[in-house]
N, C-alpha and C positions, 0 to 999 in steps of 0.2 A: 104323737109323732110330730118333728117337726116342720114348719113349712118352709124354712128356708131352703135358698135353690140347694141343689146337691151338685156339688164338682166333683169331678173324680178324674184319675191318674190312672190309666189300663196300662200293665205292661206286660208283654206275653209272646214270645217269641214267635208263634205261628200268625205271620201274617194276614192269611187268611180269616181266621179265627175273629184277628185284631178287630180287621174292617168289618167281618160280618156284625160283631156285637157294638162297635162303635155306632155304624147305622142302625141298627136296633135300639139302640139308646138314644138317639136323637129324634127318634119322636115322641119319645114321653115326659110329658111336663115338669118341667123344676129340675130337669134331669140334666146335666152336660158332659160328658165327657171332655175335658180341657187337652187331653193328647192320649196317644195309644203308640207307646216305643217297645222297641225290642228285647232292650236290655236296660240290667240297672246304672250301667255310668249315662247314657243319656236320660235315665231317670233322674238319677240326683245331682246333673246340671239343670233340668227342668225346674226341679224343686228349688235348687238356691237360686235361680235367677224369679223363680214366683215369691221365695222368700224376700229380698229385696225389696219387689216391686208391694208383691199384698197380699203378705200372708195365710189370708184368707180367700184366697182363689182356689185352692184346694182343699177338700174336706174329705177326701176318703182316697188310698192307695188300693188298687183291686190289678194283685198279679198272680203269677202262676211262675214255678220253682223251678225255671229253663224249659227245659222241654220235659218236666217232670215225670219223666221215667229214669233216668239214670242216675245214679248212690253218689255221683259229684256232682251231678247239676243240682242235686236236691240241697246237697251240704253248701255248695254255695246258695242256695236261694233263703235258708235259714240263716247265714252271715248277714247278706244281704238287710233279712228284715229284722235282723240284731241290730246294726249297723243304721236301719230307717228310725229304729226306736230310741238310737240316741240323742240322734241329729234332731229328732224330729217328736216329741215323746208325748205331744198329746194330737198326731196324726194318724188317724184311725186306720187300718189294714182290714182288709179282705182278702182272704186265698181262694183264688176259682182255678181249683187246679184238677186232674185227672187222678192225684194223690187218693188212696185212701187206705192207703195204715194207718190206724192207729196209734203206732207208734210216731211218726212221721207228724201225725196231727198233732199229738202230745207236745212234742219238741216246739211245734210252732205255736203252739198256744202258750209257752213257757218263755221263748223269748219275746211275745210281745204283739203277735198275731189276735188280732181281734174276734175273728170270725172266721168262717168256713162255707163255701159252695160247691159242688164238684161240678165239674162241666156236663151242660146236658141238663141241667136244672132249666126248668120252664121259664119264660121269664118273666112272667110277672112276683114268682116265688126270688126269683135273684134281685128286682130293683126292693122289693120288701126288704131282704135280706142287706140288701146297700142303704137303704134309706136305716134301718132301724144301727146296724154298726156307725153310722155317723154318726147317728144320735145317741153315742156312747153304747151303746148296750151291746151283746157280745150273739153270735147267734153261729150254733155250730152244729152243720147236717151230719146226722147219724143215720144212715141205714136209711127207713120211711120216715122219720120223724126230726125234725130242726127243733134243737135243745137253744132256747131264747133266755139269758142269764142278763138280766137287765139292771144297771146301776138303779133307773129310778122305776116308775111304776111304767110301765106300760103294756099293752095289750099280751092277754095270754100267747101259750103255743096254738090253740084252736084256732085263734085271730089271725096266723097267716093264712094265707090264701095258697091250699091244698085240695079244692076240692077240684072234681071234674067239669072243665067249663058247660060241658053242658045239662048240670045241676044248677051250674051260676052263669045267668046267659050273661050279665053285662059284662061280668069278666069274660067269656065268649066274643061278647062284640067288642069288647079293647084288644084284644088278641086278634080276633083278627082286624081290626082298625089298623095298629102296628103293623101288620106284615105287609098290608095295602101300601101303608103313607112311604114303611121303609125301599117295598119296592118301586113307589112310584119316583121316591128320591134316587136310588141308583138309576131307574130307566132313563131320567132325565140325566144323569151325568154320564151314564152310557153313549145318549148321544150326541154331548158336548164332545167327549173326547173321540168320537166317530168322525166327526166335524174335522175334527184336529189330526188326525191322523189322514184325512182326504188333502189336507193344505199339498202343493205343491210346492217342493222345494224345499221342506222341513229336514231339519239339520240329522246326521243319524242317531245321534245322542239321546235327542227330544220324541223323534220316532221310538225307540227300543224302550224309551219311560214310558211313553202311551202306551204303548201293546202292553206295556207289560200293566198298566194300571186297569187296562181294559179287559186284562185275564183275572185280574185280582176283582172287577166289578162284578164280572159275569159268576165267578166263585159263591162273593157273596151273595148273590143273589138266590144263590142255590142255597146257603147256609142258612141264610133268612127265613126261606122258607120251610128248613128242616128246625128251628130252631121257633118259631107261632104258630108250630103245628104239633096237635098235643098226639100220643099213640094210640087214642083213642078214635080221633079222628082219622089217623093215615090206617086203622084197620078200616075206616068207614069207607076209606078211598078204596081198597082191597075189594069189600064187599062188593060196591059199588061197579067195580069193573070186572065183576065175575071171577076175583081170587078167593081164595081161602085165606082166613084171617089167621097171623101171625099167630103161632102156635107162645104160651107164656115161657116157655123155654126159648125158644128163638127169637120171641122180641128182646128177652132179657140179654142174649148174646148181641142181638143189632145193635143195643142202646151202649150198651159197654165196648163194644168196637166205636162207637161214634165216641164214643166219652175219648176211646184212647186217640182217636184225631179223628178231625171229620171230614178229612182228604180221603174220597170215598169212591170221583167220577175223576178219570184220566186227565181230564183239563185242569181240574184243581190240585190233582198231586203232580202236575206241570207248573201249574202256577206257580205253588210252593216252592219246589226246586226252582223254578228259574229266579224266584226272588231271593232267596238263598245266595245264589251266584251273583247277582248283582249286588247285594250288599257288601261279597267277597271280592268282585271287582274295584271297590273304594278303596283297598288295603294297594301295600306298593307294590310294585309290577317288577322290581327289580330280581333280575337272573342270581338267587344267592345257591345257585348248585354249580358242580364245575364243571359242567358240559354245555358247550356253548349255542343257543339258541337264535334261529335267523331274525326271531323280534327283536332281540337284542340292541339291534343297529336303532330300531324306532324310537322317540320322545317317547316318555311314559304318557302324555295324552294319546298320541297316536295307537300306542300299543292298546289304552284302554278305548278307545274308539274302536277299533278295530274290533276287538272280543264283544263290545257291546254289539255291536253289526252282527256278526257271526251267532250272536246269542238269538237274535232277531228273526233271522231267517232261518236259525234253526225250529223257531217256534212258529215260524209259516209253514216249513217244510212237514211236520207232523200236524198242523192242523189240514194240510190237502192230503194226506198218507189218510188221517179219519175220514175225511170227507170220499175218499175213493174207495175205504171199506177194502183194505188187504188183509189179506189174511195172516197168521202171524207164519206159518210157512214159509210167507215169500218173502219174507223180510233179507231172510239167509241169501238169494235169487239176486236180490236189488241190491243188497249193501253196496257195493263198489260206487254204483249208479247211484247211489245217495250221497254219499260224502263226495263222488266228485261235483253234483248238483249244487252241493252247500259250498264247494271250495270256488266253483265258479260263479256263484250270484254275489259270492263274498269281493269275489276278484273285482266284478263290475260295478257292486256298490262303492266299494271303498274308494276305487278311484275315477268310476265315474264312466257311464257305458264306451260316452263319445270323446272323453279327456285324450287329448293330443300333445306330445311335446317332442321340440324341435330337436335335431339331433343335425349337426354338419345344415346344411342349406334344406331340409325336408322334415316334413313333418310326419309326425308317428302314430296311430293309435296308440294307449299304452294296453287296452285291458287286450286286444287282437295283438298284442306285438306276448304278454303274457302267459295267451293262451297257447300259446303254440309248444310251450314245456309241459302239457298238461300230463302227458306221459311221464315223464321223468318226475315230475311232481308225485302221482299217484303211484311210482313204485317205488319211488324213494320214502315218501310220509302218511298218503294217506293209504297205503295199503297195511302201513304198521300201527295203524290207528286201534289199540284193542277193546275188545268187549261192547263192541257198536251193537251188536246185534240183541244181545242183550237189555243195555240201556232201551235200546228203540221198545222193544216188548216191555218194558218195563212200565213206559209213558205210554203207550197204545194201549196195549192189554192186561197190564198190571199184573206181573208174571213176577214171581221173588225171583231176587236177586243171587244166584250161588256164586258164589266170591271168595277167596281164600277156603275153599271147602266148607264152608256155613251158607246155608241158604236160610236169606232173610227175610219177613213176611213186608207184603207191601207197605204196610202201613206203619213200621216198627220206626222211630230213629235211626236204625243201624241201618237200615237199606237205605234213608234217605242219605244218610251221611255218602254210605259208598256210591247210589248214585253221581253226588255230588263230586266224589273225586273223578269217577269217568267222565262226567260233562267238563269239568276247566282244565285234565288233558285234553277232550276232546277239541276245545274251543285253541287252547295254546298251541296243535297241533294244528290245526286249521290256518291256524293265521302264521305258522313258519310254514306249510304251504302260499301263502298270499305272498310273501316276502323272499321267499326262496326265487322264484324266476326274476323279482326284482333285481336279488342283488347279479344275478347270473348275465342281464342283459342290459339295466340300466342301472349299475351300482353307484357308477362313477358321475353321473350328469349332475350338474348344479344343483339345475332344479328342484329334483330328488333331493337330494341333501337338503334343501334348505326347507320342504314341504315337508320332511319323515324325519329326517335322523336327529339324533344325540349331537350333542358338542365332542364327545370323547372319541367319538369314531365319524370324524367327518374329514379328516385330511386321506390322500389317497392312499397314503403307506397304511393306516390304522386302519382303512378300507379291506385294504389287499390281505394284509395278517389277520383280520377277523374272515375275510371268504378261506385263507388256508386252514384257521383254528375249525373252521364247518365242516372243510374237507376230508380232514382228519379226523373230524368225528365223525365221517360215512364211512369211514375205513376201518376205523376200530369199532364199529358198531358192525358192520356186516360181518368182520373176520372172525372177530374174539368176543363181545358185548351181546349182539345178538345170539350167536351160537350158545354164550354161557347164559344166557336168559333161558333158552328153549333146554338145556340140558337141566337146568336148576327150577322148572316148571315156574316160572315168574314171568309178570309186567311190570315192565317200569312204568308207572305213571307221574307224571309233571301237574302237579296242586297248587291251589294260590292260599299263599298262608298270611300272617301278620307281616311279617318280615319279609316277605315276596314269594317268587314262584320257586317253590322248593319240589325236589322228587319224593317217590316214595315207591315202594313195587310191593304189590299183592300175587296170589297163589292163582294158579291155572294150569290146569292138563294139556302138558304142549307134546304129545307123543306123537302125533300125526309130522307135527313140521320136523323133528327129531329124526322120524326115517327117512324124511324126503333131504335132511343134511348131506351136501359133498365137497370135496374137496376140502378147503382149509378150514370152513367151518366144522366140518366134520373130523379133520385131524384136532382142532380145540377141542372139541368134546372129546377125543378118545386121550388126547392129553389130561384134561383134567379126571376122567376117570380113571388113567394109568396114578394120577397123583393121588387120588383120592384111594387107591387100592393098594398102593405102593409105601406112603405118609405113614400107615400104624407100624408097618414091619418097620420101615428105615427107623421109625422115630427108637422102634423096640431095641433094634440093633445098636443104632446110637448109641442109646444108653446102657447097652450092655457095654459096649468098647468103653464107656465114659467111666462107667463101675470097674473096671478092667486095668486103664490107665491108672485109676485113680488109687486102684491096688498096687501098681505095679512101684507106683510114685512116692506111696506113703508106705510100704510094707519092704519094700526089694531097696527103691533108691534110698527112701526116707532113711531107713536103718543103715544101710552101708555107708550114706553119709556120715552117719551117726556113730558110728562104729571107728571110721578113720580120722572125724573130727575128737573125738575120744582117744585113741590111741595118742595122736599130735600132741594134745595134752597133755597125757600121761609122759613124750618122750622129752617136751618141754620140762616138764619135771626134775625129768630124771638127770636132762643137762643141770640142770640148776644146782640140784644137790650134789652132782660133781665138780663142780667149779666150787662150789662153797669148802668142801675137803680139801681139796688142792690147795685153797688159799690158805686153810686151819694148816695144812703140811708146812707150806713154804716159808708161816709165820714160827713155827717151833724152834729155840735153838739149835742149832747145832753143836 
């Protein structure tokens, strides 16, 4: 084997993940991890700007196939490392992924994949695994047994290191040496940024990245320790504390649940999701749906400050909700009393408890001049805020998600994804509460405009047409928009996409709000169900009259046209061959 150092390139979309094994890999000798990214285009700008500089600063790629459960992230992550092999064609690959078809492996060992680990691989079996693929050789885990197809000579399959550490104590004491050194390197970065987060007067931007790095620490930390802890030993913890040791049925399902993510304790499947969001927060902010929104009016930094805020306090707000131990019952009790808690700390962060601005000869509170809409805020927006209650159990209790008639397992992608879309309406919602009393009582002030708004909407006229474009969307949302939501069992939700904040609406049983419908909302609904009941017959009829006409036109007119344009002719004719007689008459002598 060789002793040069080993660099390596981790990329792998679960953050968590990323940082737990990045630390874990920084304290084993000769070992570096050079960066740990998301995805493959910040991968292969990494790579050509290392190619540039030195070539040789990396020796080994070790990624995972998106979030390798789903039949397109995988076909992209096979392109992907088709694509690494040309660019790149004597850069060695490792796949640590949760993959394990056969078939799936085949294919990546075909375009150019070196090796193979599944996640949950012990580690000192995975830096083996990484040192010996560098050193060309190919090394691919089957089932209990890593098949090691080595260009030159090198050590058997016996020769990795499979045994139980505690038949082989030194690898015992590196294992746990590792978990020590790893933990004691987060505890000390845990409370730098504790440090950093006590500053006064830290900007909210830099705040919302610390919390959030300091929920990504405390993760790993947790990961670390599930990841130099063999199951040999966590039955020993078991015994130890007067449980019964993991049945080989049931540790077989624990370890394949962790394989499939190891977002396991509520803070870490918080973590995850919030860093999701803020990666989705860097994308544009720009309103591309046609219904117009009161962020609208704000700078795209403003608006992104803003949600980063809102994102912040919402991850204060559930870490006192665990600390107070509610029940998930009373979640249903609280709701209103939570979003409007989140809409007011939002109100007072953003602009500041005691920020004052002058208005005529006198000065103003602005967050007390704000709050005084709190009612009209909370029936206008955050009482149509959907699926809260859910989300909240989701992060607290880890309760699946039922969404569009699918209920999704906690731990799946597909609940994360949909979490995901409830949280950035939620967050987009929150902040046209923040902005709504604004434009309602100080739209027009200098100030204001020149601390918040856009260039496109800062004169008064483009002011006043954007407060009527809002107004009209209260009105056709209440009369016609809402009512056809609740008849057509749907939410609209507001997503942040590539190209900005676009809509999108999912499935929900809205029978309850349905009978409580009156008046005009409830004349829309009996409207669109008069259409809906009314639409096959007319459409039937229609086309009977249309078949009907269409006889009457080409069978009755068609012909009797056809009939006297025929005649015409024939009497056309028949003049002709009289006059032609005539003249044979009148040329004969006489």
């Amino acid at each position: 084997m060789s002793d040069r150092p080993l660099k390596l390139l981790l990329i792998d979309q679960d953050p968590i993940f990323r940082l737990g094994l990045q630390i874990a890999l920084e304290a084993i000798p000769h070992l570096e991890a050079i960066a740990a990214v998301e995805n493959d285009t910040v991968a292969l700008q990494i790579l050509a700007e290392i190619a540039q500089e030195d070539p040789n600063q990396v020796n080994l790629v070790v990624l995972e196939f998106g979030n390798g459960r789903s039949t397109t992230s995988q076909q992209l992550g096979l392109q992907f490392c088709r694509q690494l092999r040309a660019l790149y064609p004597n850069l060695p690959i490792l796949l640590l992924s949760s993959v394990q078809e056969q078939g799936l492996l085949l294919a990546a060992k075909s375009v150019g994949v070196n090796g193979y680990c599944p996640k949950g691989t012990p580690l000192p079996e995975l830096v083996t695994a990484m040192q010996q693929v560098a050193d060309g050789a190919s090394y691919w885990f089957q089932d209990t047994e890593a098949i090691t197809t080595p260009n030159s000579p090198l050590p058997s399959t016996d020769a990795i290191n499979r045994v139980s550490p505690h038949s082989s104590l030194p690898f015992h004491r590196l294992r746990n040496n590792l978990r020590l050194s790893g933990i004691a390197h987060i505890d000390a970065t845990l409370a730098v940024v504790t440090a950093q987060l006590q500053v006064p007067g830290l900007p909210v931007l830099d705040r919302a990245i610390l919390a959030g790095r300091r929920r990504e620490l405390l993760a790993a930390r947790w990961l670390l320790n599930r990841l130099l802890v063999s199951s040999q030993e966590r039955q020993e913890e078991h015994i130890a504390a007067d449980e019964p040791p993991l049945t080989p049925s049931l540790n077989s399902a624990i370890q394949q649940r962790q394989t499939v993510s190891p977002l396991l304790s509520p803070e870490t499947l918080q973590s995850a999701l919030f860093a999701s969001c803020v990666t989705k927060l860097q994308f544009s902010l720009r309103n591309v749906t046609n219904i117009p929104l009161e962020i609208d009016i704000f700078r795209e930094d403003k608006k992104r400050e803003l949600l980063y805020l809102i994102l912040q306090k919402l991850a204060e707000q559930l870490d006192e909700l665990r600390a107070s131990q509610i029940e998930i019952n009373q979640l249903y009790e609280v709701k209103n009393t939570l979003i409007r808690d989140l809409w007011q700390a939002a109100i007072t962060d953003f602009f500041g408890k005691f920020a004052r601005i002058k208005i005529g000869n006198q000065y103003i509170e602005i967050v007390k001049l704000l709050m005084q809409n709190t009612e009209v805020v909370q029936r206008d927006i955050l009482d149509k805020i959907p699926l809260l209650c859910e989300f909240y159990s989701y992060l607290l209790f880890q309760t699946e998600l039922n969404i569009d008639n699918t209920s999704y397992p906690v731990v799946s992608a597909e609940a994360k994804s949909q979490a995901l879309m409830i949280l950035e309406n939620l967050l987009i919602q929150v902040a046209n509460g923040v902005v709504q009393p604004l434009l309602n009582s100080l739209a027009d002030v200098e100030e204001i405009k020149q601390n918040f708004y856009g260039r496109q909407l800062i004169s008064t006229r483009e002011i006043e047409r954007f407060r009527n474009d809002l107004s009209w969307k209260y009105r056709l949302r209440n009369y016609i928009n809402e009512p056809k939501a609740v008849f057509e069992s749907r939410y609209e939700l507001f997503v942040i996409a590539p190209r900005g904040i676009a809509n999108t609406s999912v499935y929900a049983p809205r029978n309850q709000e349905l009978v409580k419908l009156s008046n005009i909302p409830l004349v829309v609904t009996l409207l669109l169900e008069f259409s809906d009941a009314i639409a096959p017959r007319l459409k039937s009829l229609l086309a009977f009259l249309g078949s009907g006409i269409v006889f009457i036109l080409t069978q009755i007119v068609g012909r009797g046209l056809g009939l006297i344009g025929r005649g015409i002719l024939q009497g056309i004719g028949s003049v002709s061959s009289v006059d032609k007689n005539l003249r044979r008459n009148s040329d004969r002598p006489k």
